[in-house]
PDB file of N, CA, C and O in Angstrom:
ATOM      1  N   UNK A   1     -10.870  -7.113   1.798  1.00  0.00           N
ATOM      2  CA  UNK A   1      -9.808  -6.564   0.969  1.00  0.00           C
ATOM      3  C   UNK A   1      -8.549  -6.429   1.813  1.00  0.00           C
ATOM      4  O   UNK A   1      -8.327  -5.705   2.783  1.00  0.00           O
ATOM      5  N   UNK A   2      -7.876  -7.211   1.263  1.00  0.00           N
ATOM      6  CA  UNK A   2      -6.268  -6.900   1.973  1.00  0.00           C
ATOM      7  C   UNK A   2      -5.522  -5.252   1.774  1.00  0.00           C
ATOM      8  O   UNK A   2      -5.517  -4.509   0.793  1.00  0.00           O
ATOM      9  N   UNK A   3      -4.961  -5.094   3.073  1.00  0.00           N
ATOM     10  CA  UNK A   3      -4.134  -3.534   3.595  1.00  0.00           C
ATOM     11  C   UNK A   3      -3.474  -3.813   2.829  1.00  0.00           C
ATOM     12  O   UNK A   3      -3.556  -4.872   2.208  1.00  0.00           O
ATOM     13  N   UNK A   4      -2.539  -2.847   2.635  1.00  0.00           N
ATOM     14  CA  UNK A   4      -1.611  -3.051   2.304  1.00  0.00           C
ATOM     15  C   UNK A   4      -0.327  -1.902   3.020  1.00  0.00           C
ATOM     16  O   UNK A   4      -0.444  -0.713   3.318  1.00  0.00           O
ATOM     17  N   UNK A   5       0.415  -2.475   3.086  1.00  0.00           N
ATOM     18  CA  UNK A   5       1.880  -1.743   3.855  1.00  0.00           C
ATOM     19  C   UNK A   5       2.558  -0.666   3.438  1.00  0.00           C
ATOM     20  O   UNK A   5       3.131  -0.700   2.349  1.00  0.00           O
ATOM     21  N   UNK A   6       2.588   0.217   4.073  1.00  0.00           N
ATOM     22  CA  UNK A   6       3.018   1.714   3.290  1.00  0.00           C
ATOM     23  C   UNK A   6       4.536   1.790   3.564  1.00  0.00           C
ATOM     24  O   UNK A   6       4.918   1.708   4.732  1.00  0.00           O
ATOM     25  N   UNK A   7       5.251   1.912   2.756  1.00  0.00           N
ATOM     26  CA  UNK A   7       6.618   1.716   2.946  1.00  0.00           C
ATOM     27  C   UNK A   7       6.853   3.183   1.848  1.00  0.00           C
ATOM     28  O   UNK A   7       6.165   3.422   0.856  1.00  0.00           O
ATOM     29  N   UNK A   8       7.639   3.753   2.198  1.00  0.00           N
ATOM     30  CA  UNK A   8       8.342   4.927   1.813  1.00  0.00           C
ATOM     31  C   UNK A   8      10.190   4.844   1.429  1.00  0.00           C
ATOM     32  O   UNK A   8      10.948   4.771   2.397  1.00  0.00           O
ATOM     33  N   UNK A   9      10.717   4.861   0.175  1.00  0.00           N
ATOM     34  CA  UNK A   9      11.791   4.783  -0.174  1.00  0.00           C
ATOM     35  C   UNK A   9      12.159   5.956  -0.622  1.00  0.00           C
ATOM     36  O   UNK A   9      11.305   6.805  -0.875  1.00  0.00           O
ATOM     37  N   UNK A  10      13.504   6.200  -0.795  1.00  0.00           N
ATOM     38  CA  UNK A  10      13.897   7.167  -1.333  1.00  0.00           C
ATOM     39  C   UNK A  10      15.489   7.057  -2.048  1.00  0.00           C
ATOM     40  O   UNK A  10      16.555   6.708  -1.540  1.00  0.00           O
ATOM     41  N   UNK A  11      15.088   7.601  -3.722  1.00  0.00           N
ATOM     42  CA  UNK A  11      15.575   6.929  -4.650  1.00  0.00           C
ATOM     43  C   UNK A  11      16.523   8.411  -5.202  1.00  0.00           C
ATOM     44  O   UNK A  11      16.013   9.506  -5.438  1.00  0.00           O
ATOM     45  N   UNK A  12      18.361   7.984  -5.341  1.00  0.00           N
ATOM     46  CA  UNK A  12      18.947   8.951  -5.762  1.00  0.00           C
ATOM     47  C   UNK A  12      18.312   9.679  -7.705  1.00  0.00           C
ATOM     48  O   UNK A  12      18.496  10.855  -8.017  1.00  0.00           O
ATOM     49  N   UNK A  13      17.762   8.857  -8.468  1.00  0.00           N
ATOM     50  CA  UNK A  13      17.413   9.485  -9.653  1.00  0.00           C
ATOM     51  C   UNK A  13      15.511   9.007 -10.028  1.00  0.00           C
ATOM     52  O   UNK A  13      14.720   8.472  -9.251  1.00  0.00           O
ATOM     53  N   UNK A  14      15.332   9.347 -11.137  1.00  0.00           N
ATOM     54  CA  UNK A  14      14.151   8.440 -11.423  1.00  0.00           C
ATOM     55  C   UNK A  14      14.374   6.567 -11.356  1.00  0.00           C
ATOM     56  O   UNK A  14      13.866   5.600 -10.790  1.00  0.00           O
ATOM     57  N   UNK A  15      15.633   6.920 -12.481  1.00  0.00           N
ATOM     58  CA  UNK A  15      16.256   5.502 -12.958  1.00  0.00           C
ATOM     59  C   UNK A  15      16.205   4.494 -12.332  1.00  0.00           C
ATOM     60  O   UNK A  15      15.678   3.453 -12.724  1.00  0.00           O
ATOM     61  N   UNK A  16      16.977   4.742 -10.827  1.00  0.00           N
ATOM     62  CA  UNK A  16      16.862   3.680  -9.879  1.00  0.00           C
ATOM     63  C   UNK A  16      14.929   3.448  -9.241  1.00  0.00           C
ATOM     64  O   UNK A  16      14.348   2.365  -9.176  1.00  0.00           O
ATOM     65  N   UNK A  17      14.370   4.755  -8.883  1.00  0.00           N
ATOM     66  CA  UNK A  17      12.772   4.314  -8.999  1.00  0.00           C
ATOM     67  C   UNK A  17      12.175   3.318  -9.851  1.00  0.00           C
ATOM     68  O   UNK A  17      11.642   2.248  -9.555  1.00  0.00           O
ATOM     69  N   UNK A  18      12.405   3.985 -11.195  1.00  0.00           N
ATOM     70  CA  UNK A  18      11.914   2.826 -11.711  1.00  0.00           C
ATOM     71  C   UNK A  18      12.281   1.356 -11.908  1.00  0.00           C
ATOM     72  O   UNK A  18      11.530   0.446 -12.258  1.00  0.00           O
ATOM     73  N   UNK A  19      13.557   1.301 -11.621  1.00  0.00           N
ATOM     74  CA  UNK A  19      13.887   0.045 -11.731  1.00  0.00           C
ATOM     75  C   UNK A  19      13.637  -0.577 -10.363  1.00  0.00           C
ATOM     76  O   UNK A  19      13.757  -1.796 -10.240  1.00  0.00           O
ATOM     77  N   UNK A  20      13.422  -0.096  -9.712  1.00  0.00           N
ATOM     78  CA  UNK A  20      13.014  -0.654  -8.289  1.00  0.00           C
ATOM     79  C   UNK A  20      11.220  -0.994  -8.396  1.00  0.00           C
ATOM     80  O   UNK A  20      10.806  -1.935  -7.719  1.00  0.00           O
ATOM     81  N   UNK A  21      10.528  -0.443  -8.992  1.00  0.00           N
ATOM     82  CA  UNK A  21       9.088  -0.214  -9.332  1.00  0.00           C
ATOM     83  C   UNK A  21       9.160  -1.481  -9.975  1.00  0.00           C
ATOM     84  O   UNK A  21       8.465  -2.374  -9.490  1.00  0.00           O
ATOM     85  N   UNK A  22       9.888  -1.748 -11.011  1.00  0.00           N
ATOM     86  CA  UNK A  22       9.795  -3.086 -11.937  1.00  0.00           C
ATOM     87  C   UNK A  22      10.368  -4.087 -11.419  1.00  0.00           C
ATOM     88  O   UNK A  22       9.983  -5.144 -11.920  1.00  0.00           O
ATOM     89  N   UNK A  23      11.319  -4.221 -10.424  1.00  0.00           N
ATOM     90  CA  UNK A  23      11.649  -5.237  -9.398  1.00  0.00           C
ATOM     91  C   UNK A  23      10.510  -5.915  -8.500  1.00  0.00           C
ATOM     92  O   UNK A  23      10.233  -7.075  -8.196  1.00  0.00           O
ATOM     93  N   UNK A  24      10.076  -4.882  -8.268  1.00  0.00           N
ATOM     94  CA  UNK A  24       8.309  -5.179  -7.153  1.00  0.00           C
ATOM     95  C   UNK A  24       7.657  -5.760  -8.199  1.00  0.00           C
ATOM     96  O   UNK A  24       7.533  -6.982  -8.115  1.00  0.00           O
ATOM     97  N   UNK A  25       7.231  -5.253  -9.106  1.00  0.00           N
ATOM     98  CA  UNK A  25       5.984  -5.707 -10.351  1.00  0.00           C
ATOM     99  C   UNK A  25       6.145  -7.134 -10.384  1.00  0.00           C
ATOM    100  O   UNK A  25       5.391  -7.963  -9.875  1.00  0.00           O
ATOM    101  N   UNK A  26       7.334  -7.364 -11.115  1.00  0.00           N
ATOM    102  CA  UNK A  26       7.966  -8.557 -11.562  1.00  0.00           C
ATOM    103  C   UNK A  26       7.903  -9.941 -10.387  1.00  0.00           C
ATOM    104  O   UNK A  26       7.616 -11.119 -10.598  1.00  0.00           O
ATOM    105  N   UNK A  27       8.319  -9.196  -9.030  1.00  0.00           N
ATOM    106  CA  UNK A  27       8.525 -10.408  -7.582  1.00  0.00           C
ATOM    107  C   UNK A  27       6.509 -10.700  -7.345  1.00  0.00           C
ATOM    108  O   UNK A  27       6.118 -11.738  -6.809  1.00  0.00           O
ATOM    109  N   UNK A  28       5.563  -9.680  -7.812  1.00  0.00           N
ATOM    110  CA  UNK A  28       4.555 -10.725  -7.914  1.00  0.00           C
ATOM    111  C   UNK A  28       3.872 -11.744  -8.570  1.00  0.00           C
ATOM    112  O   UNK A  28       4.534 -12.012  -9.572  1.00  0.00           O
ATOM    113  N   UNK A  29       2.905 -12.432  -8.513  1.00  0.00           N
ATOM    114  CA  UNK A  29       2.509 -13.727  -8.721  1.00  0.00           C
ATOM    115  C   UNK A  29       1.930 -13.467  -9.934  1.00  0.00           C
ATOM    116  O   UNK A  29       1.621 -12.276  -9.903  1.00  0.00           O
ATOM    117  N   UNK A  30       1.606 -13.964 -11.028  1.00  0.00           N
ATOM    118  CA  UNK A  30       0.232 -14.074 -11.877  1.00  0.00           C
ATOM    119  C   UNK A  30      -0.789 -13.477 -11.566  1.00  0.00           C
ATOM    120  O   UNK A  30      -1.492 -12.745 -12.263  1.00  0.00           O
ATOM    121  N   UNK A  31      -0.932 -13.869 -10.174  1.00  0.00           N
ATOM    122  CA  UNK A  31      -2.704 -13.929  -9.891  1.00  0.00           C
ATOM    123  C   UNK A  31      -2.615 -12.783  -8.979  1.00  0.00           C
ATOM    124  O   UNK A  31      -3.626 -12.114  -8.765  1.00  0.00           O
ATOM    125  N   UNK A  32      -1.605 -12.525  -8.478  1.00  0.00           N
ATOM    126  CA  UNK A  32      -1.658 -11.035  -7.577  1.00  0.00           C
ATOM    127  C   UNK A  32      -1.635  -9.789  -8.678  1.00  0.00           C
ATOM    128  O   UNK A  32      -2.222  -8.769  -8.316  1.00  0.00           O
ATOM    129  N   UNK A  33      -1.040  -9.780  -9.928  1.00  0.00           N
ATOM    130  CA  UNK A  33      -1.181  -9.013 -11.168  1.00  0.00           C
ATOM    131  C   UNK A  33      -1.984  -8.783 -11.815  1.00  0.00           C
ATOM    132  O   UNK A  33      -2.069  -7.871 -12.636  1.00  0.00           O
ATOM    133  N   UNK A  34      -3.003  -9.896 -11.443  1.00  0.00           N
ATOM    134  CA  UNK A  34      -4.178  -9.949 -12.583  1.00  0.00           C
ATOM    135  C   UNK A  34      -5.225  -9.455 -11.164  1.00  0.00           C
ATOM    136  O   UNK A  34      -6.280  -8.870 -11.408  1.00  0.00           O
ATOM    137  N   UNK A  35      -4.832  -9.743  -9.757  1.00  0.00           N
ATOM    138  CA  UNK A  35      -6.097  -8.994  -8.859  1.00  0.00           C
ATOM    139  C   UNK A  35      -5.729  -7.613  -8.584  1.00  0.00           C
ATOM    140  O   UNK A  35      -6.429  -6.919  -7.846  1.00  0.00           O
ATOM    141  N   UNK A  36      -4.450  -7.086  -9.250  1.00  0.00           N
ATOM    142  CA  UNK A  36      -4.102  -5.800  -8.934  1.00  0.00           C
ATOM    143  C   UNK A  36      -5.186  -4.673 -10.510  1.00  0.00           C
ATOM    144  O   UNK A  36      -5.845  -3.634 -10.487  1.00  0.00           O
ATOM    145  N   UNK A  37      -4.806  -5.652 -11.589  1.00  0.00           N
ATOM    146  CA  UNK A  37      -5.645  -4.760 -12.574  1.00  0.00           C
ATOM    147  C   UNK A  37      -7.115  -5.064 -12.107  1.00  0.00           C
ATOM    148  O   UNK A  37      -7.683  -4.018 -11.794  1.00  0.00           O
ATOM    149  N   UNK A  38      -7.832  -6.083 -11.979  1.00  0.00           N
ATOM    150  CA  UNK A  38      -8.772  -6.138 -11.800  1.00  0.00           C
ATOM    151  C   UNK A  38      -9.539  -5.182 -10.918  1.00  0.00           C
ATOM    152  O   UNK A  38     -10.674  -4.770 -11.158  1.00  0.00           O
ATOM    153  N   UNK A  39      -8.845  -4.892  -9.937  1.00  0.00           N
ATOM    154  CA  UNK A  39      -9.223  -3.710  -8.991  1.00  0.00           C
ATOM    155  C   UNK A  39      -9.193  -2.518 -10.155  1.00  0.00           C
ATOM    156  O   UNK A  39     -10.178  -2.110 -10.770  1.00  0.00           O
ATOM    157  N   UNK A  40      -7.960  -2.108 -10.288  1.00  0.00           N
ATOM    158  CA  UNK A  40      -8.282  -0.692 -11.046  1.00  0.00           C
ATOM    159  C   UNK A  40      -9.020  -0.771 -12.516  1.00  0.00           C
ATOM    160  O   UNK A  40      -8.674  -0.108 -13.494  1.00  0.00           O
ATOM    161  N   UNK A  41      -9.814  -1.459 -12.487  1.00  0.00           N
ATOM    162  CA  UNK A  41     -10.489  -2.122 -13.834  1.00  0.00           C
ATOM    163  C   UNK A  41     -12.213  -1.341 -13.086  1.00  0.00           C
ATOM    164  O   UNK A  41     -13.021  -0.502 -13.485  1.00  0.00           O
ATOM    165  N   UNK A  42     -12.075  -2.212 -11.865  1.00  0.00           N
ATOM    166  CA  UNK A  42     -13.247  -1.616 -10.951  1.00  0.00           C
ATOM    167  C   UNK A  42     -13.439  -0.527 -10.778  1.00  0.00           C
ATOM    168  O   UNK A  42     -14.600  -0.128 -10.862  1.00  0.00           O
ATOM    169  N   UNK A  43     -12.262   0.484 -10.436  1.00  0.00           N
ATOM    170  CA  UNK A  43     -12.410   1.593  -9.682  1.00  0.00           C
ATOM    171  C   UNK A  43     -12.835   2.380 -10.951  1.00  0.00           C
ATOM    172  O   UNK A  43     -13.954   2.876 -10.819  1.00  0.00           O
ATOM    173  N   UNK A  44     -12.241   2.626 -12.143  1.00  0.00           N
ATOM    174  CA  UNK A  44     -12.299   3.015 -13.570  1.00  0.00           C
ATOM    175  C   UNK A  44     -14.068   2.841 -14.411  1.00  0.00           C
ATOM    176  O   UNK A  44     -14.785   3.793 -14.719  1.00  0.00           O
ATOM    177  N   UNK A  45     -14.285   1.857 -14.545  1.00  0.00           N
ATOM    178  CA  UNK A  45     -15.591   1.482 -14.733  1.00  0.00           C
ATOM    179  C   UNK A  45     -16.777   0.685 -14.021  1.00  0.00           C
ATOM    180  O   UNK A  45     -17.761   0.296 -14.649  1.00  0.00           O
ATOM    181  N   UNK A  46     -16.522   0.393 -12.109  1.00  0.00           N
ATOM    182  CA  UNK A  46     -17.510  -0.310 -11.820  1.00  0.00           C
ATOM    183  C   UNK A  46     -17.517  -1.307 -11.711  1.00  0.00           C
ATOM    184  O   UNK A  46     -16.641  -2.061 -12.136  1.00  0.00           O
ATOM    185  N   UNK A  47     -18.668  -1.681 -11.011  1.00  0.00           N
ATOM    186  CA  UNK A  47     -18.861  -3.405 -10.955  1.00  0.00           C
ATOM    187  C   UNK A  47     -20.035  -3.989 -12.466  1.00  0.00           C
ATOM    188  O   UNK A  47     -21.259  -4.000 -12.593  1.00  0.00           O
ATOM    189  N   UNK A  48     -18.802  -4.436 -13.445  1.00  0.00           N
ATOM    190  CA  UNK A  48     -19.455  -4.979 -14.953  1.00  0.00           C
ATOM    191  C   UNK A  48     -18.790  -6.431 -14.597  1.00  0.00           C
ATOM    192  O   UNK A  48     -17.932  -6.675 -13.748  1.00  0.00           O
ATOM    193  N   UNK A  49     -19.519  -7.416 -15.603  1.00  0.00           N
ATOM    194  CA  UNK A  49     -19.030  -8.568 -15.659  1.00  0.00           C
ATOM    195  C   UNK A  49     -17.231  -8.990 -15.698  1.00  0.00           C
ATOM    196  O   UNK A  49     -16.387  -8.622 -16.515  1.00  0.00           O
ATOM    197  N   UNK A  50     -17.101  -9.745 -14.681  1.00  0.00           N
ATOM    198  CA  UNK A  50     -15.488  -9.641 -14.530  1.00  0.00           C
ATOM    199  C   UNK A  50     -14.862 -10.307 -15.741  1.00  0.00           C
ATOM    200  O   UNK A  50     -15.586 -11.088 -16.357  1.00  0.00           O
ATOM    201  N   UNK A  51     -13.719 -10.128 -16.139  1.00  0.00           N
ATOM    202  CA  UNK A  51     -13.131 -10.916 -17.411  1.00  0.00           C
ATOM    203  C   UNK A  51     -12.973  -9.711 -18.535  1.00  0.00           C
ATOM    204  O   UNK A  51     -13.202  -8.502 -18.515  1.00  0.00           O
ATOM    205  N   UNK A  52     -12.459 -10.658 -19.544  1.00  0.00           N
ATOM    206  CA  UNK A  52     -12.063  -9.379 -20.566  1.00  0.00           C
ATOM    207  C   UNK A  52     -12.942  -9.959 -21.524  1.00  0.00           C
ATOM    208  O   UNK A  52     -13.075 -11.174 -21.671  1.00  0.00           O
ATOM    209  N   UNK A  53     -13.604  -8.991 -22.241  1.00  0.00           N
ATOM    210  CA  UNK A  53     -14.360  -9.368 -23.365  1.00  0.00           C
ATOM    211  C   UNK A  53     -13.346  -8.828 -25.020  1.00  0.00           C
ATOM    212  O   UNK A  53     -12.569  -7.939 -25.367  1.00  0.00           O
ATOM    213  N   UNK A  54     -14.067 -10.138 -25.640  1.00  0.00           N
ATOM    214  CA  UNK A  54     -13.359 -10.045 -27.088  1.00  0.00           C
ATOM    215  C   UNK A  54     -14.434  -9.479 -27.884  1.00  0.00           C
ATOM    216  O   UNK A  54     -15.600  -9.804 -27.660  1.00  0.00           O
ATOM    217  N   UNK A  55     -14.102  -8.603 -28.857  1.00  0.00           N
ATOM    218  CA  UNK A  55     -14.619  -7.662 -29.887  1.00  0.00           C
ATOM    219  C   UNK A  55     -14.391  -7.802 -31.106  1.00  0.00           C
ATOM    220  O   UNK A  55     -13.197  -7.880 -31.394  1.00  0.00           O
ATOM    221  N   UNK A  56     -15.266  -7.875 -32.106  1.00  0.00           N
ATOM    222  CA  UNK A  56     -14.756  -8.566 -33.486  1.00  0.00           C
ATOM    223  C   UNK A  56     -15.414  -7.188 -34.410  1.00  0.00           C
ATOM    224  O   UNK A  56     -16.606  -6.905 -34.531  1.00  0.00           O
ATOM    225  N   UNK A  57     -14.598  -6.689 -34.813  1.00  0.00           N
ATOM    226  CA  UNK A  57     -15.921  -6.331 -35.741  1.00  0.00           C
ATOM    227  C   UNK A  57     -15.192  -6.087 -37.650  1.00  0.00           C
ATOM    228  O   UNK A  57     -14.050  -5.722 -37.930  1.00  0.00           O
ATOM    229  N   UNK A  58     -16.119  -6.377 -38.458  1.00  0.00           N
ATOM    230  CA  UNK A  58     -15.377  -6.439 -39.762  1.00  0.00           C
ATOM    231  C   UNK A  58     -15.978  -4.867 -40.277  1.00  0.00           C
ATOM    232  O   UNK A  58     -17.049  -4.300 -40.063  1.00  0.00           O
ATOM    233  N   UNK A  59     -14.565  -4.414 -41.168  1.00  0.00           N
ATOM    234  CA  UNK A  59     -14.774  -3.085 -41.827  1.00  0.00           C
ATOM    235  C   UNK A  59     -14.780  -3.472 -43.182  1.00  0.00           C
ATOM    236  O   UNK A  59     -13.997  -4.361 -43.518  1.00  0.00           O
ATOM    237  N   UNK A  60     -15.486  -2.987 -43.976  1.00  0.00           N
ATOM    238  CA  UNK A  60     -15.231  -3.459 -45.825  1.00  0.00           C
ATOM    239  C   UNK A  60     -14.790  -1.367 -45.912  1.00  0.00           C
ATOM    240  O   UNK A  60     -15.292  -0.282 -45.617  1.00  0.00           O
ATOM    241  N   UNK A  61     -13.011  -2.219 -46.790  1.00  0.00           N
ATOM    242  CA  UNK A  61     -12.637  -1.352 -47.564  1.00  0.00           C
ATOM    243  C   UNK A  61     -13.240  -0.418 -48.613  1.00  0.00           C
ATOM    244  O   UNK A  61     -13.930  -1.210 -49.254  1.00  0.00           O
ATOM    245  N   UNK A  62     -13.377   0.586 -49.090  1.00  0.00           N
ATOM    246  CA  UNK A  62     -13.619   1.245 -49.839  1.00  0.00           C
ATOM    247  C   UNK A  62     -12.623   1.209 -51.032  1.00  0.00           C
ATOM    248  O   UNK A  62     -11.460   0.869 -50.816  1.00  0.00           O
ATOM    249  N   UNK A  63     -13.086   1.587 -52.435  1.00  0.00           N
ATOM    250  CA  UNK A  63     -12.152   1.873 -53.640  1.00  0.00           C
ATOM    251  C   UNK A  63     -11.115   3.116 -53.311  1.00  0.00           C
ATOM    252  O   UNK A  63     -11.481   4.155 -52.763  1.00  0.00           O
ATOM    253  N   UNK A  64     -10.080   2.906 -53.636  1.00  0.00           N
ATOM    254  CA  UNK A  64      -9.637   4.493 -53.427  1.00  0.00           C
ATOM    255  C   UNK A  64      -8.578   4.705 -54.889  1.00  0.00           C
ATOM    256  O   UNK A  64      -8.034   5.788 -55.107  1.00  0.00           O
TER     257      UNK A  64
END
């Protein structure tokens, strides 16, 4: 598992935080986004089959 670099900023409002937060998000890859959820996918529920599962399920309306 890759370190990762602790860097400490300091931001005059939220505003500029967050827009600095979404600057970072955005400058990564696809696949660094999708191994960043995947981790907290892990930490949340475990080691389950990796991938997203699709769910179907049909409701029948009632008269009202």
């Amino acid at each position: 598992m890759e370190r990762m670099k602790r860097v400490v900023r300091v931001f005059d409002d939220f505003a500029a935080a967050d827009a600095a937060d979404l600057d970072d998000w955005l400058a990564l890859s696809g696949e660094e986004r999708m191994r960043i959820g995947e981790g907290m996918r892990m930490e949340a529920f475990g080691v389950v089959e990796p991938g997203l599962q699709r769910v179907l399920r049909v409701v029948e309306l009632g008269e009202s």
